[in-house]
NUGUDO-916745 format. One record per residue (C-alpha): residue number from 1; residue in one letter; x, y, z. Coordinates in steps of 0.02 Angstrom, whole numbers, plus 50000, padded with zeros to 5 digits. Example, Ala and Ser with C-alpha at 12.3 -4.5 7.8 and 13.67 -1.06 7.14 Angstrom:
<rs>
+-----+---------+-------+-------+-------+
: num : residuo :    xx :    yy :    zz :
+-----+---------+-------+-------+-------+
:   1 :       A : 50615 : 49775 : 50390 :
:   2 :       S : 50684 : 49947 : 50357 :
+-----+---------+-------+-------+-------+
</rs>
This chain:
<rs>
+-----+---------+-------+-------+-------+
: num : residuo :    xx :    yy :    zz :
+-----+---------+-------+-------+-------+
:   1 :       X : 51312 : 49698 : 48811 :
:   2 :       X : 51284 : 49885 : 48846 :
:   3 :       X : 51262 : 50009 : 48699 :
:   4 :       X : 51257 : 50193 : 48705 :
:   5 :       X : 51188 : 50312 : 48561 :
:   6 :       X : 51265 : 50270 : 48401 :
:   7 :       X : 51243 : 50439 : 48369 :
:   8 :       X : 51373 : 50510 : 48526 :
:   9 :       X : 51526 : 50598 : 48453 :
:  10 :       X : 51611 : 50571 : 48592 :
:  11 :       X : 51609 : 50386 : 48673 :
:  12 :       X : 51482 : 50289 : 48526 :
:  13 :       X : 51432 : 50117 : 48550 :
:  14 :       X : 51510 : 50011 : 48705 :
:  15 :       X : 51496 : 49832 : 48733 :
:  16 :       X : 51538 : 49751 : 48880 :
:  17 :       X : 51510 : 49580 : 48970 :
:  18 :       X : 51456 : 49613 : 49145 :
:  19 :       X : 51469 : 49469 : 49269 :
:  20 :       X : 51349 : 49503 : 49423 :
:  21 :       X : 51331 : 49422 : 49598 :
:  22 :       X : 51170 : 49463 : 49698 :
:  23 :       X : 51144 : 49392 : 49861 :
:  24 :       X : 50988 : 49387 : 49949 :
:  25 :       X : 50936 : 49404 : 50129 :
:  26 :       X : 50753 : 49368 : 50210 :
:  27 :       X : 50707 : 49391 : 50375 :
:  28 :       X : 50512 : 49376 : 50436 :
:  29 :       X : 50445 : 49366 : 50615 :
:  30 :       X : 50254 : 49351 : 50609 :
:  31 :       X : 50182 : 49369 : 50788 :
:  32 :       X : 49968 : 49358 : 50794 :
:  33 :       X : 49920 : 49462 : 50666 :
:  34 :       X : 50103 : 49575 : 50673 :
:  35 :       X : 50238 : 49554 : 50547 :
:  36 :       X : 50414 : 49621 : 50552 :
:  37 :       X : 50532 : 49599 : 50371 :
:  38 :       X : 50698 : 49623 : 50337 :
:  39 :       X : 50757 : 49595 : 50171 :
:  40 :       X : 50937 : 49625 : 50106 :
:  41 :       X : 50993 : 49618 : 49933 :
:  42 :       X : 51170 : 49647 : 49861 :
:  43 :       X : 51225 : 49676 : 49698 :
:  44 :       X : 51419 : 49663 : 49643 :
:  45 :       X : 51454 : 49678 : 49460 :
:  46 :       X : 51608 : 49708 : 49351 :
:  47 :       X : 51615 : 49782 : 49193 :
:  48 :       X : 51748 : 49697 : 49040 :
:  49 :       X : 51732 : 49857 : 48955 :
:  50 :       X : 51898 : 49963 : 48991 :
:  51 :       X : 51781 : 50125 : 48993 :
:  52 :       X : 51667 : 50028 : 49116 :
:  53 :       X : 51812 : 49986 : 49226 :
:  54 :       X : 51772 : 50127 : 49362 :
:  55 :       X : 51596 : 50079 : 49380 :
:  56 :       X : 51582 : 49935 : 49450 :
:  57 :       X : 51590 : 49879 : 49649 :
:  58 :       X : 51463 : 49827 : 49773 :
:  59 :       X : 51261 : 49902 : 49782 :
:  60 :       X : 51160 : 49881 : 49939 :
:  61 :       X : 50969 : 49892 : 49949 :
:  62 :       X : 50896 : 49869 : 50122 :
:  63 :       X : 50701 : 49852 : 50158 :
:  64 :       X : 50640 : 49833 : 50320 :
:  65 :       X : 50436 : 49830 : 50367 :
:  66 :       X : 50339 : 49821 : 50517 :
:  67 :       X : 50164 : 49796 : 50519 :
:  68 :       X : 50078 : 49795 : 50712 :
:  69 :       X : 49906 : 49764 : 50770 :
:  70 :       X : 49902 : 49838 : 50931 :
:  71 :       X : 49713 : 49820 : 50954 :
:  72 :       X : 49562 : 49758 : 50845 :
:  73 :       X : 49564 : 49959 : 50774 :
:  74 :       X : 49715 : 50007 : 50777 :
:  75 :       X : 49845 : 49949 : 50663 :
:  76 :       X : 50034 : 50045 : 50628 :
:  77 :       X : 50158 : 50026 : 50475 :
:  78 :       X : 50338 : 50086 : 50483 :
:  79 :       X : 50451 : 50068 : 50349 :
:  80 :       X : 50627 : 50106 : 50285 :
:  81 :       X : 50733 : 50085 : 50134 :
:  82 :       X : 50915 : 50111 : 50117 :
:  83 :       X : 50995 : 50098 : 49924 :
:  84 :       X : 51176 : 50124 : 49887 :
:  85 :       X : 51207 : 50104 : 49698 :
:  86 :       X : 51218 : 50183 : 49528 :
:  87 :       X : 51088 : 50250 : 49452 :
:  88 :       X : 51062 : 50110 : 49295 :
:  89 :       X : 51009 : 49996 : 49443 :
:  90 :       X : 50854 : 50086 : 49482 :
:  91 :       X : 50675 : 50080 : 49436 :
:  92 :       X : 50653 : 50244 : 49382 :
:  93 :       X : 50807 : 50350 : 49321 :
:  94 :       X : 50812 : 50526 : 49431 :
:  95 :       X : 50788 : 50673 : 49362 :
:  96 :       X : 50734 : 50599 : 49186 :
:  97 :       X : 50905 : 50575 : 49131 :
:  98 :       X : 50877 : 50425 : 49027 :
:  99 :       X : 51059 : 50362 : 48973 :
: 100 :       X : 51140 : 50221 : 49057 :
: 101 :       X : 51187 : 50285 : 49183 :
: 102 :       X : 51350 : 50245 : 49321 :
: 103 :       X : 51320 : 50391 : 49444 :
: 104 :       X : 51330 : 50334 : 49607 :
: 105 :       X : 51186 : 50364 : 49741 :
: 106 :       X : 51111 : 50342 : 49882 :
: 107 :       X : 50922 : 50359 : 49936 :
: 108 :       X : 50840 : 50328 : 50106 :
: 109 :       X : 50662 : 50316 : 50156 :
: 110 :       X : 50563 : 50330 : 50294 :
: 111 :       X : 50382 : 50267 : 50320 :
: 112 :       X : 50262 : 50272 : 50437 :
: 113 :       X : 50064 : 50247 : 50440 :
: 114 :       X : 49934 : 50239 : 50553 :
: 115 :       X : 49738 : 50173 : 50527 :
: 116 :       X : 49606 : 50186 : 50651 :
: 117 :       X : 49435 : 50071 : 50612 :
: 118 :       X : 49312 : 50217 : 50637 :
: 119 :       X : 49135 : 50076 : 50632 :
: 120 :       X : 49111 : 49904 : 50563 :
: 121 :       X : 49152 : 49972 : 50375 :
: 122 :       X : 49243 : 50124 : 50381 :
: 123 :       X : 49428 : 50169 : 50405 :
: 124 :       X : 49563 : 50310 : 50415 :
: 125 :       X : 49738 : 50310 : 50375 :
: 126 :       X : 49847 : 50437 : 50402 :
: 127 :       X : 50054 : 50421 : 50351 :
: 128 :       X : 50203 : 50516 : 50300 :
: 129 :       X : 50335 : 50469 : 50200 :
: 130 :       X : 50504 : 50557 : 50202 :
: 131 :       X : 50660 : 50525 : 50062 :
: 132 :       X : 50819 : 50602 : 50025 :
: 133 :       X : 50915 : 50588 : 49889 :
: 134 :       X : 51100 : 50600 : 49869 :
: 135 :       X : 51229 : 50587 : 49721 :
: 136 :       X : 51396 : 50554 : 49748 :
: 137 :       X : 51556 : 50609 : 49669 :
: 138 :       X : 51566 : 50553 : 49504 :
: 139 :       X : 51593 : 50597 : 49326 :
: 140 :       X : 51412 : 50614 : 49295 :
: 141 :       X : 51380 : 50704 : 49450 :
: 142 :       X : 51343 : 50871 : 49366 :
: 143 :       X : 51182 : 50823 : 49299 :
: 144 :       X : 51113 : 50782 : 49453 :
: 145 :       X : 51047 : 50868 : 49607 :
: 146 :       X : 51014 : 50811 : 49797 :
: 147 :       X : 50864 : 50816 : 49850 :
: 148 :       X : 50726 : 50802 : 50003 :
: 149 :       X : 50540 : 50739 : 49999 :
: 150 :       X : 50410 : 50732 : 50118 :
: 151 :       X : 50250 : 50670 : 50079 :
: 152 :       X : 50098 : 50673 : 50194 :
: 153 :       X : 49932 : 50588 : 50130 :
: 154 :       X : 49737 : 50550 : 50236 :
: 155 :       X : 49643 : 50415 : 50166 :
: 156 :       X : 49447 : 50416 : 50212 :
: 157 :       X : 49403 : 50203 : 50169 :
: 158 :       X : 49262 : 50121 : 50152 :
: 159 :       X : 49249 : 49934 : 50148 :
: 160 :       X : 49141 : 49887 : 50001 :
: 161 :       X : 49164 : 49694 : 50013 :
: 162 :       X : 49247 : 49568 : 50123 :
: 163 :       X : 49405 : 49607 : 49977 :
: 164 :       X : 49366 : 49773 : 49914 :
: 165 :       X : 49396 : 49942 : 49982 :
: 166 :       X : 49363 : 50116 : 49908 :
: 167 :       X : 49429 : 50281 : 49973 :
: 168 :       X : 49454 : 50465 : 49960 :
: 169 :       X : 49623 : 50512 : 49959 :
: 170 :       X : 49715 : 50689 : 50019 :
: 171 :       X : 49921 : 50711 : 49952 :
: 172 :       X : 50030 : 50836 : 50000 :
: 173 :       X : 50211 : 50839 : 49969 :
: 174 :       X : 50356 : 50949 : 49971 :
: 175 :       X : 50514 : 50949 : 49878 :
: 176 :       X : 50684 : 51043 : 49910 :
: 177 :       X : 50818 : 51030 : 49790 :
: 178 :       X : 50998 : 51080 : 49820 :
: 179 :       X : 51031 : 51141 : 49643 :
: 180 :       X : 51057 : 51283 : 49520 :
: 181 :       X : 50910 : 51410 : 49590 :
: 182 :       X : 50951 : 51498 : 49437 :
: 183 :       X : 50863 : 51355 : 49326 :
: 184 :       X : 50787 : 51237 : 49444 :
: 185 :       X : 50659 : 51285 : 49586 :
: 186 :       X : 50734 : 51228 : 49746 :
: 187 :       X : 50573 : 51219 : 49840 :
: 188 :       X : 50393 : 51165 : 49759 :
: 189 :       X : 50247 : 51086 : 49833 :
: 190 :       X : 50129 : 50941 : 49744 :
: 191 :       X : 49940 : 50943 : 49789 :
: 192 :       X : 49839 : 50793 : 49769 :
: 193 :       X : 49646 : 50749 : 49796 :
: 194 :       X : 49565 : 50599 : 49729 :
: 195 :       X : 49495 : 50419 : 49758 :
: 196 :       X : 49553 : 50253 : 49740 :
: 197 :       X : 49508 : 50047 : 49761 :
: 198 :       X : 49609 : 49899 : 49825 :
: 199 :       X : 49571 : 49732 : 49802 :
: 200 :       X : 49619 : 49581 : 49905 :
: 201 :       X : 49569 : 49412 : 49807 :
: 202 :       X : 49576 : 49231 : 49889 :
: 203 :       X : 49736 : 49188 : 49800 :
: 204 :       X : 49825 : 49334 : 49904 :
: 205 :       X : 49837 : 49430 : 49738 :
: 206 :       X : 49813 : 49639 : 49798 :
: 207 :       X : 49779 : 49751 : 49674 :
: 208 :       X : 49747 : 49952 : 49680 :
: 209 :       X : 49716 : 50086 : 49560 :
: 210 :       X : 49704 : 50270 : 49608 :
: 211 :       X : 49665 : 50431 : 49514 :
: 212 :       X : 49679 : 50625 : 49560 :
: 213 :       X : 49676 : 50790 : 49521 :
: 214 :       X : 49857 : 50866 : 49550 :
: 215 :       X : 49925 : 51032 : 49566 :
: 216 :       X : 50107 : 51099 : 49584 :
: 217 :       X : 50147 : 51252 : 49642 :
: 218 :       X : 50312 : 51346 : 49662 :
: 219 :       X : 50384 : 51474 : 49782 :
: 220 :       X : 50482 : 51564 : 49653 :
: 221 :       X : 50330 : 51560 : 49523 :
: 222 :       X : 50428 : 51562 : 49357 :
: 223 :       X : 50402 : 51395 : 49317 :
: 224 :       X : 50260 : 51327 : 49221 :
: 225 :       X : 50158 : 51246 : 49359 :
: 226 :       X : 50060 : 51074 : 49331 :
: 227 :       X : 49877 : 51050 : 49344 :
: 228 :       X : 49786 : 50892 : 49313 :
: 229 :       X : 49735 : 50710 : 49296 :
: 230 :       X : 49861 : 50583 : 49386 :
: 231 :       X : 49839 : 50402 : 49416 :
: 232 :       X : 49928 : 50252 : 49479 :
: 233 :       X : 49863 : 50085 : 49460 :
: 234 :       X : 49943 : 49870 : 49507 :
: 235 :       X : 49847 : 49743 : 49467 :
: 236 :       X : 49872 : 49556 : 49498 :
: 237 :       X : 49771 : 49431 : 49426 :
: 238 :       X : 49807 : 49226 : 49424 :
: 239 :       X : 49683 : 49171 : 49260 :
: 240 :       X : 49745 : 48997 : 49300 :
: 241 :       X : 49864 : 48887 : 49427 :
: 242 :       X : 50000 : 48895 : 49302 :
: 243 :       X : 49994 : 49067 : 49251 :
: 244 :       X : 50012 : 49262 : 49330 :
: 245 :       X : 50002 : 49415 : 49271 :
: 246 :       X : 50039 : 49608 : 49336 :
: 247 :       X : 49996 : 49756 : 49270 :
: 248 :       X : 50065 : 49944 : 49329 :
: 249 :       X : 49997 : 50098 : 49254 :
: 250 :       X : 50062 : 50302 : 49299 :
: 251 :       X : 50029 : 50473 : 49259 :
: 252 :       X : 50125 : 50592 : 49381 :
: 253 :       X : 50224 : 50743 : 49370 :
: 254 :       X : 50411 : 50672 : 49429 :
: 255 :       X : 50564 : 50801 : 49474 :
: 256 :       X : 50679 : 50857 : 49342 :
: 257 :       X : 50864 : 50884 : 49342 :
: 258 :       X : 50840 : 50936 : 49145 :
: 259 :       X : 50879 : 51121 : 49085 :
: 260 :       X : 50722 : 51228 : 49158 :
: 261 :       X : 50599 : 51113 : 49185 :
: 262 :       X : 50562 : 51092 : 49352 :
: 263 :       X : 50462 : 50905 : 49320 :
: 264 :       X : 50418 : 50770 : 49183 :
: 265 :       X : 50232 : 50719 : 49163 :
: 266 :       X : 50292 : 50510 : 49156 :
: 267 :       X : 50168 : 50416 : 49079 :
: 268 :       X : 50200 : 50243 : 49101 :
: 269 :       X : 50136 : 50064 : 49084 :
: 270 :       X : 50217 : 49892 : 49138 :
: 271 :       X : 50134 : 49725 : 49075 :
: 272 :       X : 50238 : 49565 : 49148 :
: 273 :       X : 50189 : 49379 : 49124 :
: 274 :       X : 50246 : 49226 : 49216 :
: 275 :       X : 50193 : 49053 : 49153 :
: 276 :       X : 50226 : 48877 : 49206 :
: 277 :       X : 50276 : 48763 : 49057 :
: 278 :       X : 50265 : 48582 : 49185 :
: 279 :       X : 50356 : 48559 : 49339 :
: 280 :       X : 50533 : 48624 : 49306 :
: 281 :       X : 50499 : 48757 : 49179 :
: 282 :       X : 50431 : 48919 : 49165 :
: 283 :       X : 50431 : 49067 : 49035 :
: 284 :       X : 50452 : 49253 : 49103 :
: 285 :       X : 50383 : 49411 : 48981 :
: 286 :       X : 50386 : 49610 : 49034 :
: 287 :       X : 50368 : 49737 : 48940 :
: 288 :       X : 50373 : 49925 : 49004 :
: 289 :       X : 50341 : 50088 : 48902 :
: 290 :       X : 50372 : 50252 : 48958 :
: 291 :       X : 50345 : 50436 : 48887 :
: 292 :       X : 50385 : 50605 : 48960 :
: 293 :       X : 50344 : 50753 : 48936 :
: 294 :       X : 50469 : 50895 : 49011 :
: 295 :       X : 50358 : 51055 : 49118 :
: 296 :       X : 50451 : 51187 : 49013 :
: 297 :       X : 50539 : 51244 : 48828 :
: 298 :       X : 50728 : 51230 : 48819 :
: 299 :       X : 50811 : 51393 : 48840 :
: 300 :       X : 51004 : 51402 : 48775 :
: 301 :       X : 51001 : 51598 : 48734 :
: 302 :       X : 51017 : 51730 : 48886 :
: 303 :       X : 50956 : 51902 : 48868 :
: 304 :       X : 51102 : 51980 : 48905 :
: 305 :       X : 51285 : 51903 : 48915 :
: 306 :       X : 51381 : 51875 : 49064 :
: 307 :       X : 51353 : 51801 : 49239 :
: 308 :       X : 51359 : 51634 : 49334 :
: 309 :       X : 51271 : 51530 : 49193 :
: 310 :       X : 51379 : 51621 : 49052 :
: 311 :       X : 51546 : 51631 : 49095 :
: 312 :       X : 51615 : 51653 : 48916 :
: 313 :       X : 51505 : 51812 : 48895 :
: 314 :       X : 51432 : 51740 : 48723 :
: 315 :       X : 51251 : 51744 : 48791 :
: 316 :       X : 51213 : 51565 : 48785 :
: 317 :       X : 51183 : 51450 : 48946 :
: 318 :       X : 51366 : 51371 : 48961 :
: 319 :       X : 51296 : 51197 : 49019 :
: 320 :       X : 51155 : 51205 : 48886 :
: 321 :       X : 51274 : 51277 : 48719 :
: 322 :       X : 51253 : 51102 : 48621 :
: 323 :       X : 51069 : 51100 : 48657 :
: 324 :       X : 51044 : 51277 : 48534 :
: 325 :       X : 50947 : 51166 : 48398 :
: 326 :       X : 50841 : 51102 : 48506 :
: 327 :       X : 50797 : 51287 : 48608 :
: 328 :       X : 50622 : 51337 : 48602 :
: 329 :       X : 50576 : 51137 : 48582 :
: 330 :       X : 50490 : 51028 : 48758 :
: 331 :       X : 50566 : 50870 : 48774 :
: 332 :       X : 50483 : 50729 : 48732 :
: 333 :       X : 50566 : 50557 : 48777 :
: 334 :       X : 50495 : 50370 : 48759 :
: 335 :       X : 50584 : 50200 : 48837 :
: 336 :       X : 50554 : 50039 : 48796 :
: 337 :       X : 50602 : 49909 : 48889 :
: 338 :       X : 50566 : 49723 : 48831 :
: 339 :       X : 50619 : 49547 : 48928 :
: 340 :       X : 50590 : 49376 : 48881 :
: 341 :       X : 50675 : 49254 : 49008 :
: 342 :       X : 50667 : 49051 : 49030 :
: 343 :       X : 50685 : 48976 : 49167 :
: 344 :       X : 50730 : 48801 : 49235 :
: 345 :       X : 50729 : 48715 : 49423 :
: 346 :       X : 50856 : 48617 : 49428 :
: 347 :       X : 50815 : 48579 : 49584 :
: 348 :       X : 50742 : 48633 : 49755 :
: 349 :       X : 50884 : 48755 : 49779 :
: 350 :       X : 50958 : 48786 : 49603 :
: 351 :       X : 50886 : 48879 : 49467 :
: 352 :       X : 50945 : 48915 : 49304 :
: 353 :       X : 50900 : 49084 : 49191 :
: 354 :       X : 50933 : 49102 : 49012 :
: 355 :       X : 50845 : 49274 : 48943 :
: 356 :       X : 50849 : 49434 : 48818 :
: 357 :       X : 50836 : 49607 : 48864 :
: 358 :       X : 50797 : 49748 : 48750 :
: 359 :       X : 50775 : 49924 : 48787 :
: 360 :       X : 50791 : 50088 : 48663 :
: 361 :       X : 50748 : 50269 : 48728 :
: 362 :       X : 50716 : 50404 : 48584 :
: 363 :       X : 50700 : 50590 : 48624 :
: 364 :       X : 50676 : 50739 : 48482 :
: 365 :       X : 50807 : 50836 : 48585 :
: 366 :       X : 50958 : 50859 : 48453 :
: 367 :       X : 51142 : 50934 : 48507 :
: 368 :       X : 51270 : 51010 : 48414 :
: 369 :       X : 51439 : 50893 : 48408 :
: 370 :       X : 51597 : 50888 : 48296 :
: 371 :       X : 51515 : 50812 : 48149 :
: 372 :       X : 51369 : 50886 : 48163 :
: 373 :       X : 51193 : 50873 : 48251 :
: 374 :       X : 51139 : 50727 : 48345 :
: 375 :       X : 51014 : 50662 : 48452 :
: 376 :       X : 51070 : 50641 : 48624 :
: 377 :       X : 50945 : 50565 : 48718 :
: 378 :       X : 50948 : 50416 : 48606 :
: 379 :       X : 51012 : 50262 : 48696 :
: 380 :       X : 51013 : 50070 : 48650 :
: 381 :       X : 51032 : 49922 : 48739 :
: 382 :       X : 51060 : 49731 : 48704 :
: 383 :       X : 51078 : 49629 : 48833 :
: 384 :       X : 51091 : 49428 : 48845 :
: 385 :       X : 51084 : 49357 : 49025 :
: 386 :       X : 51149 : 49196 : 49112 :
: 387 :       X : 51109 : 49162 : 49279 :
: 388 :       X : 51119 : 49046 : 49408 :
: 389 :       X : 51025 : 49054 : 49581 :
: 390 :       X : 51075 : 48975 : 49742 :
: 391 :       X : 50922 : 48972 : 49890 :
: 392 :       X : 50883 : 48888 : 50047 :
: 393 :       X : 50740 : 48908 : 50169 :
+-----+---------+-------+-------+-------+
</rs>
């Protein structure tokens, strides 16, 4: 069950059953000390919901890794990732567009990485990874933009322990949107330089945190740059046999699709439990809380009337009219998400899900609608899920 802003004037609340198939695909081929993955995941799902009925159909997320030890120093990583799907199915929504979203799009990825032992303790890796970004026709489609990434980063490490590693860290990457020019930058740059730690413990349980001073700059220079502390952290720990827990922290200026802000500072944190209860049962919690901060004010009012953005010569931004209460404000957003699942093994290749799944996003952002102002960000979500799961080795 699906619920938009009870606020929205023009769909309201919308609850729908949504019956979901995901198959699942895993390939490994260890060789020595070289791995190669391939993992495939599907995801079909229909909507009952009759203004749901368009947005359903078949999502496709390929992952393929290779790691390679070619000598005792030299090691190589090459990755890929292929998504078709809508945009509710991802991690992170683009562009900070927090509604539940149905756009269709694709992303694919690119990785490669190279590290060279440089004496019994020290290390270099050097990698690039390069993303693009597409949105397909849709009726959301207008909010969104296509865009390209490349990121380049040098890692200087030093082994600390048989598990732990620090190292200095150097970021660059460069982004190129295909949007509006006249509100969005269509080519900015991200700086990074910083340090981080990884840690490998005897349960196979990695963990890293890293931290950095960032810096964005722009080609056009009329956006408000960023300039500060960002940091990424994922931390595994097993306290006992029967229980695990992860941990994912971030601060980092992420691209915006919104009005005249070119990025969101997301500041986000992800706490997930998985305990045992006996042989069959086990108990699933995660809980994920996420604020941003838009780079720039809203701006609805033009200084003179006329042009591309105001077609209806009234001197407001034509896309941006309902946003006029809200001009002069910086978006602020926060998303909760919450999950409490159970789980039983039926057997060894059956498993049975029963869980809850709450999530509620409130912004101060308010439009103008037809009875009046509302906010609308806002967005709600109740969700009860059954599921079954089929696997064989």
């Amino acid at each position: 069950m699906e619920h938009l802003s009870e606020e929205d004037p023009l769909v309201g609340p919308v609850s729908s059953a949504i019956g979901d198939v995901q198959p699942l695909l895993r390939f490994e081929f260890p060789f020595r000390k070289s791995l190669m993955r391939l993992v495939y995941r599907g995801d079909f799902r229909s909507y009952s919901a009759e203004i749901l009925k368009n947005s359903g159909g078949m999502s496709h997320f390929l992952d393929f890794e290779t790691h390679l030890e070619s000598s005792r120093r030299l090691r190589l990583d090459i990755g890929a990732r292929y998504v078709d799907t809508i945009t509710a199915l991802l991690s992170l929504a683009p562009g900070g567009e927090y509604q539940y979203g149905t756009q269709p799009v694709v992303v694919e990825e690119g990785r490669l990485a190279t590290g060279l032992e440089l004496g019994p303790t020290q290390s270099m890796e050097l990698g690039i990874v390069q993303s693009k970004t597409t949105f397909q026709p849709g009726a959301t489609a207008a909010l969104f933009t296509d865009y390209q990434s490349q990121d380049l980063f040098l890692h200087y490490v030093v082994n600390s322990g048989p598990e732990n590693q620090v190292y200095l860290l150097l970021d660059r990457q460069h982004v190129t949107q295909n949007g509006d020019s006249l509100l969005q930058p269509d080519d900015y740059r991200i700086r990074s330089i910083g340090a981080g730690y990884r840690r490998v413990s005897a349960q196979d349980q990695a963990s890293e945190f890293k931290v950095a001073y960032t810096v964005t700059q722009f080609t056009e220079g009329l956006w408000t740059p960023f300039q500060g502390l960002t940091l990424e952290g994922d931390f595994n720990m097993a306290p006992s046999p029967q229980t695990q827990l992860h941990f994912k922290l971030r601060r980092a200026p992420l691209i915006s699709f919104f009005n005249v802000s070119a990025y969101y500072i997301n500041e986000a944190a992800n706490f997930e439990i998985n305990r045992a209860l006996g042989r069959v049962m086990g108990l699933r919690f995660l809980m994920d809380v996420q604020d941003n901060t838009f780079g720039d004010p809203i701006l609805v009012t033009l200084p003179q009337p006329g042009g591309e953005l105001d077609k209806d010569n009234d001197s407001l931004i034509d896309a941006y009219e309902n946003l006029l209460p809200s001009e002069g404000d910086v978006r602020e957003d926060r998303v909760v998400t919450a999950t409490l699942a159970l789980l039983w093994h039926a057997s060894r290749a059956m498993d049975f899900t029963v869980g809850y799944q709450h999530q509620q996003s409130r912004s101060n952002v308010e439009a103008t609608g037809k009875q009046g102002d509302y906010h609308i960000f806002d967005y709600e979500s109740h969700a009860l899920v059954l599921s079954v799961i089929l696997g064989w080795k």
